[in-house]
C-alpha positions in Angstrom: 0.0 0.0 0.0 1.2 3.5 -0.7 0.7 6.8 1.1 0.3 10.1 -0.4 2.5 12.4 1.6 3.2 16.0 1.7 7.0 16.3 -0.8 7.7 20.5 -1.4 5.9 23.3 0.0 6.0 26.6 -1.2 4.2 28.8 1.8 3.2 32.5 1.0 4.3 32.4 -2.7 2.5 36.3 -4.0 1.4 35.9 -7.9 3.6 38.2 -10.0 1.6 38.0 -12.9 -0.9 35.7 -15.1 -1.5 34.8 -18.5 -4.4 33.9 -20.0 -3.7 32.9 -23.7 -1.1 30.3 -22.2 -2.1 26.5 -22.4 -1.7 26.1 -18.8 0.3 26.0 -15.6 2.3 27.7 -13.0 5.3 29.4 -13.7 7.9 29.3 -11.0 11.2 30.8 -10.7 13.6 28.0 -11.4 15.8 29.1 -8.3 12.7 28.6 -6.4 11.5 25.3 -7.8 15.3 23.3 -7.3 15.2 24.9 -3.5 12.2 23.4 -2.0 12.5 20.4 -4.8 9.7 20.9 -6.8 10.6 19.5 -10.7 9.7 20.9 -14.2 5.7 20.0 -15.2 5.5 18.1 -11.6 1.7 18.1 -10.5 1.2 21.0 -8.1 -2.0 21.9 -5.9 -2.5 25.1 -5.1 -4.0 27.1 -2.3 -4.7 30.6 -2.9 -5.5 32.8 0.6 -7.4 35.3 -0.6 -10.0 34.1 -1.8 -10.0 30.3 -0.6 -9.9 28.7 -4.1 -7.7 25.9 -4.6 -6.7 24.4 -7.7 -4.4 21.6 -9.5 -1.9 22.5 -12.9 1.7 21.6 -13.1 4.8 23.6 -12.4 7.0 25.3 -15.0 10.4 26.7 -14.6 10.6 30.8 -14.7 13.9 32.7 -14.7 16.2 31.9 -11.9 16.2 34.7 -9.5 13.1 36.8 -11.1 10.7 35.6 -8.0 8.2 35.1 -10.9 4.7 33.1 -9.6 2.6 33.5 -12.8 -0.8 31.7 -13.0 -1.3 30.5 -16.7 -4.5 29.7 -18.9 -7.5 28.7 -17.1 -5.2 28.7 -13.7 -5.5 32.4 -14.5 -8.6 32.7 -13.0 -8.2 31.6 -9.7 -6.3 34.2 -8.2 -4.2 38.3 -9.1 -1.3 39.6 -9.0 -0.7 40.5 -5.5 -2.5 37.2 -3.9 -0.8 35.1 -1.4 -0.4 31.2 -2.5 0.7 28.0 -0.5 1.8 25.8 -3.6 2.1 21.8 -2.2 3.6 18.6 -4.3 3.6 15.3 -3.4 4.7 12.0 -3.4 3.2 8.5 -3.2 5.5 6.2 -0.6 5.1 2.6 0.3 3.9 2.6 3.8 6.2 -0.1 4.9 8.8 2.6 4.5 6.7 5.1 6.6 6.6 2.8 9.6 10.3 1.9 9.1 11.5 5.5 9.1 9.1 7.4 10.9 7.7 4.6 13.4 4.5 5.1 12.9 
């Protein structure tokens, strides 16, 4: 059996900018992305604080250093420049290790 577990956390991420004629996804600065280990078109869920709505898309890499948080095509919609984000990725672990590791 496998868990789903909590991998990278991105807490208090503001949106920079959207676009709307882009196919999809969340740009985030590549700097950002490698430190909390979230990889290039990784399935992200996304909380956005100021008005509640929470979403899935993927995560693409922006330009390293630019702090860039853009929310693309229909992502685009669920939040403005300015809101506050908590953007979550995860992974699926065998629960054998869980037990071993954490002792639970």
């Amino acid at each position: 059996m496998q868990v789903c577990l909590l991998k990278s956390k991105i807490h208090r991420a503001t949106i920079t900018d959207g676009n709307l004629k882009y196919e999809g996804s969340l740009t985030i600065a590549a700097d950002l992305m490698k430190k909390c280990g979230i990889i290039a078109y990784e399935r992200i869920l996304c909380s956005n604080m100021a008005n509640g709505n929470r979403f899935e898309t993927y995560a693409i890499p922006g330009d390293p250093g630019s702090g860039q948080i853009v929310l693309n095509g229909a992502a685009a919609f669920q939040g403005k420049r300015g809101d506050v984000l908590t953007i979550m990725s995860f992974a699926h672990v065998p629960k054998h290790r869980i037990v071993k590791e954490r002792g639970i």
